[in-house]
N, C-alpha and C positions, 0 to 999 in steps of 0.2 A: 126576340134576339137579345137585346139589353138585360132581360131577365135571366138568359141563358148564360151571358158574360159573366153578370154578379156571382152567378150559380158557381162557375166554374174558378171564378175568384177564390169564394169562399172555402171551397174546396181546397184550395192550395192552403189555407190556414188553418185546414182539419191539421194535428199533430198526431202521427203514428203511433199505436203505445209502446213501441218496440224502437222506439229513435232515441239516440244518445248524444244529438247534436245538441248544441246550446240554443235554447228558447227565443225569442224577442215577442214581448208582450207590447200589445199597438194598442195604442187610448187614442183614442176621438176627443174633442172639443166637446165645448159647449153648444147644447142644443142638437147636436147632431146623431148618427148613428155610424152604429162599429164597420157599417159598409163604406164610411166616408173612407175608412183606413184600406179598404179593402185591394188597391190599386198597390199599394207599397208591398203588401203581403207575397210575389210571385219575386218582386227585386230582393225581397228579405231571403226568403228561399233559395234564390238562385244562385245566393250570396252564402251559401253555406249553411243557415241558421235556419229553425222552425219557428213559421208567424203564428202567434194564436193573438187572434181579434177578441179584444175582448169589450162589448158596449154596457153602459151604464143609463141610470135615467138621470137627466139635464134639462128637463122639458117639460113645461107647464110648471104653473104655482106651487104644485106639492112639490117640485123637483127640491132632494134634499141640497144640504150642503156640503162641502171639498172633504170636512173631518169625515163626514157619513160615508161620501162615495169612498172614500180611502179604507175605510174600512171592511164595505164592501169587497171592492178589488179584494184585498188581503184574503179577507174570508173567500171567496171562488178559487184563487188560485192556490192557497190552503186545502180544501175540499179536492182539487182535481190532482192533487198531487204533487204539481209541479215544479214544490221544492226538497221534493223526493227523487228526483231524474239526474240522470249522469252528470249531464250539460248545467250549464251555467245559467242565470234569467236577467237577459237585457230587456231595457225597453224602449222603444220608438215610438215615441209622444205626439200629438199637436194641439195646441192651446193648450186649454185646462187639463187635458191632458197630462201635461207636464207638472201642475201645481198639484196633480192629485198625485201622481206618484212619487217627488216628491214630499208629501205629506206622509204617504204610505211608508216609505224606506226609512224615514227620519223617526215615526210613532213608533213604528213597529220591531223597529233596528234590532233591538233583545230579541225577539220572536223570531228572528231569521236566520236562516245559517250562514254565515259569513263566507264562507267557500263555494255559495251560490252567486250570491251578489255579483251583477255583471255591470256594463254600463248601461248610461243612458243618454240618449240623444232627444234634446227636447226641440221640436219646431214649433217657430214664434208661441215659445210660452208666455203667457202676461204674469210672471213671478212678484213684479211689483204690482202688479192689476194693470185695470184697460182705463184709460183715460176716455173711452167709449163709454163703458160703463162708469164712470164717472157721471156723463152728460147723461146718460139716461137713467141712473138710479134713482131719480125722482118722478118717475115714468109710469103710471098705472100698468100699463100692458107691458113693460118690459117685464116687473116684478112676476107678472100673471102667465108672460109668457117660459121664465128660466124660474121662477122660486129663487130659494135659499142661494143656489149656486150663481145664478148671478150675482146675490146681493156679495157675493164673496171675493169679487173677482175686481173689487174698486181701489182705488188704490189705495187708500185708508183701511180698506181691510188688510191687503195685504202687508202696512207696514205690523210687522211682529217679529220677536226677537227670536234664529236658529241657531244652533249649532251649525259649523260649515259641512255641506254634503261631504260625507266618508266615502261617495263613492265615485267613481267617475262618470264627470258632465260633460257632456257637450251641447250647446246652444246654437241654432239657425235661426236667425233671421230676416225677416222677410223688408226690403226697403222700396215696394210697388205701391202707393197708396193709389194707383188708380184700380179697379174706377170708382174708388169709394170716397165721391165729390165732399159729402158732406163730413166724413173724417179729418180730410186734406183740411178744410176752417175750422177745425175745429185740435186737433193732435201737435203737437208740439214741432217745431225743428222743419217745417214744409214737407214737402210729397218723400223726397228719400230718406227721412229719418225715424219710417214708419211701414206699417203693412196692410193701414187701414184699419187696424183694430188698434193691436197693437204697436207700442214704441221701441225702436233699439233699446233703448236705455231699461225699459221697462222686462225686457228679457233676461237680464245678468241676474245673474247670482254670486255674489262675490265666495271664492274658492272655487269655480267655475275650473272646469280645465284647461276649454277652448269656447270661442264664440267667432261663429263665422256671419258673415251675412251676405244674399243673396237678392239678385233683382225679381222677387216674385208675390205677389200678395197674399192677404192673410189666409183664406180660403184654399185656395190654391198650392199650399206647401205641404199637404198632406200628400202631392201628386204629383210634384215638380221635379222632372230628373236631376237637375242639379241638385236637390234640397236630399232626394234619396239617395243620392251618387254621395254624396259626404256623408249621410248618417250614416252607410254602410263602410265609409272606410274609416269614420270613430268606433263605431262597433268591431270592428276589427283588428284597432290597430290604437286607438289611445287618443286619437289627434284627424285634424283635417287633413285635406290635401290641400295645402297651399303653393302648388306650382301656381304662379302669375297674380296671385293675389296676397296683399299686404295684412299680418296676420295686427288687428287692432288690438287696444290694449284691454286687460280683461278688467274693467273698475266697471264699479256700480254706486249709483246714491241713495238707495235704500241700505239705512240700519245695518250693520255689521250681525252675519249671521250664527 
C-alpha cells in the first residue's frame, strides 16, 4: 500500500512532453532522497505548475560537494531539455536544497536564459550552514556518513562572498526544535529560534525578497501544509500571505552577498 502511494506520487511528477505550464524543480536535503519531496509534488500540481523531483547523491563518504552537485543539477536539466519549454523553471527547495540551487543559478547565471528564470522558495535552508554540523564536523561517522556535502554545510564554510540573488527568494522557516532534544542545548536563541537543524538567522540571505517563518520542524517542512500553502502562493505571486502574521525584518549577519 505505502509503495503503491509513492508510486502514484511520483507519477504526478512525471512532466508531459507536451505541457507549457511553468516547471517547479524540488531538491531534497541532505542525506535524503528525491521521494522526501515527493508529498509536495501533487500541491505543486494542483497549483497550476509541473513538479519534476529531481534527487542527487548526499550520502555516504564519497557523497560529493554543494559546487559538484550544482553542477550536476545544471547538467540534468540541460540534458532534458528543460530550458528549452514554454514555461518558466521555479524551484521548491529544503535544506541543502536550497544552497545547491542557489550555487546553481548564481555559477551558471551566463549559461541560462533569463526569460526562464522563475522563482525560488527555499525551506529551512542552512545559507549560513548548520550550527549542527558545526558540533558534529569533528565526527568520524558524520564525515563517513554525508562526505564532501556535509563538510560544506558549517557555518565557516558557508561564510563566502555573493553577489545578491537576481532572482526571486523566498525563505521558510522552521521555529519547532522539538523533538530534536539535543539541538535545543546545543543551537542558539532556545527551542523557537530554530528547527532542530537549522537557525532562523542561519536561513537569510540578504537581498532575500521575503522570509517567513513557521511552527514546524526541520524534517518535517518538506510536508507541512502551511510551509507548502506559502511556497505555492510565492511561487505565484512574489510574496507570502501575510494575513495575521507579522511580516519580520529581512537582515542577516553573514557577509554582505
Amino acid at each position: 500500500m505505502i509503495r503503491r502511494l509513492f508510486k502514484n506520487l511520483r507519477e504526478r511528477a512525471i512532466i508531459p512532453p507536451e505541457s507549457d505550464r511553468d516547471i517547479v524543480v524540488l531538491l531534497h536535503g541532505l542525506g535524503m532522497f528525491k521521494e522526501h519531496m515527493v508529498f509536495a509534488a501533487p500541491v505543486i500540481g494542483q497549483a497550476g505548475f509541473d513538479p519534476l523531483l529531481i534527487g542527487y547523491n548526499s550520502r555516504w563518504r564519497n557523497a560529493p560537494g554543494i559546487d559538484e552537485i550544482a553542477d550536476d543539477i545544471h547538467r540534468i536539466l540541460k540534458e532534458a531539455g528543460i530550458w528549452n519549454r514554454k514555461g518558466k523553471v521555479h524551484f521548491l527547495t529544503h535544506s541543502m536544497g536550497g544552497v545547491i540551487t542557489d550555487t546553481l543559478l548564481m555559477t551558471k547565471r551566463h549559461a541560462l536564459p533569463a526569460d526562464k528564470i522563475g522563482r525560488v522558495v527555499m525551506l529551512a535552508p542552512p545559507n549560513q550552514g548548520s550550527e549542527i554540523a558545526d558540533f558534529l564536523q569533528d565526527f568520524g561517522p558524520y564525515h563517513w556518513l554525508f562526505g564532501q556535502a556535509g563538510r560544506d554545510l558549517t557555518t565557516q564554510a558557508r561564510i563566502r562572498p555573493f553577489d545578491p540573488p537576481y532572482y526571486e527568494l523566498g525563505v521558510i522557516a522552521g521555529t519547532k526544535g522539538y523533538p530534536y532534544f539535543v539541538a535545543n542545548m546545543i543551537m542558539p536563541g532556545g527551542g523557537h529560534a530554530h528547527d532542530g537543524r537549522v537557525s532562523i538567522e542561519s536561513t537569510k540571505i540578504p537581498g532575500m525578497k521575503a522570509h517567513f517563518t513557521t511552527a514546524v520542524g526541520h524534517t518535517a517542512m518538506a510536508w507541512n501544509r502551511e510551509a507548502l500553502k506559502q511556497a505555492v502562493t510565492f511561487l505565484k505571486t512574489g510574496d507570502f500571505d501575510w494575513k495575521g502574521k507579522s511580516q519580520i525584518a529581512m537582515t542577516a549577519t553573514m557577509p554582505k552577498r
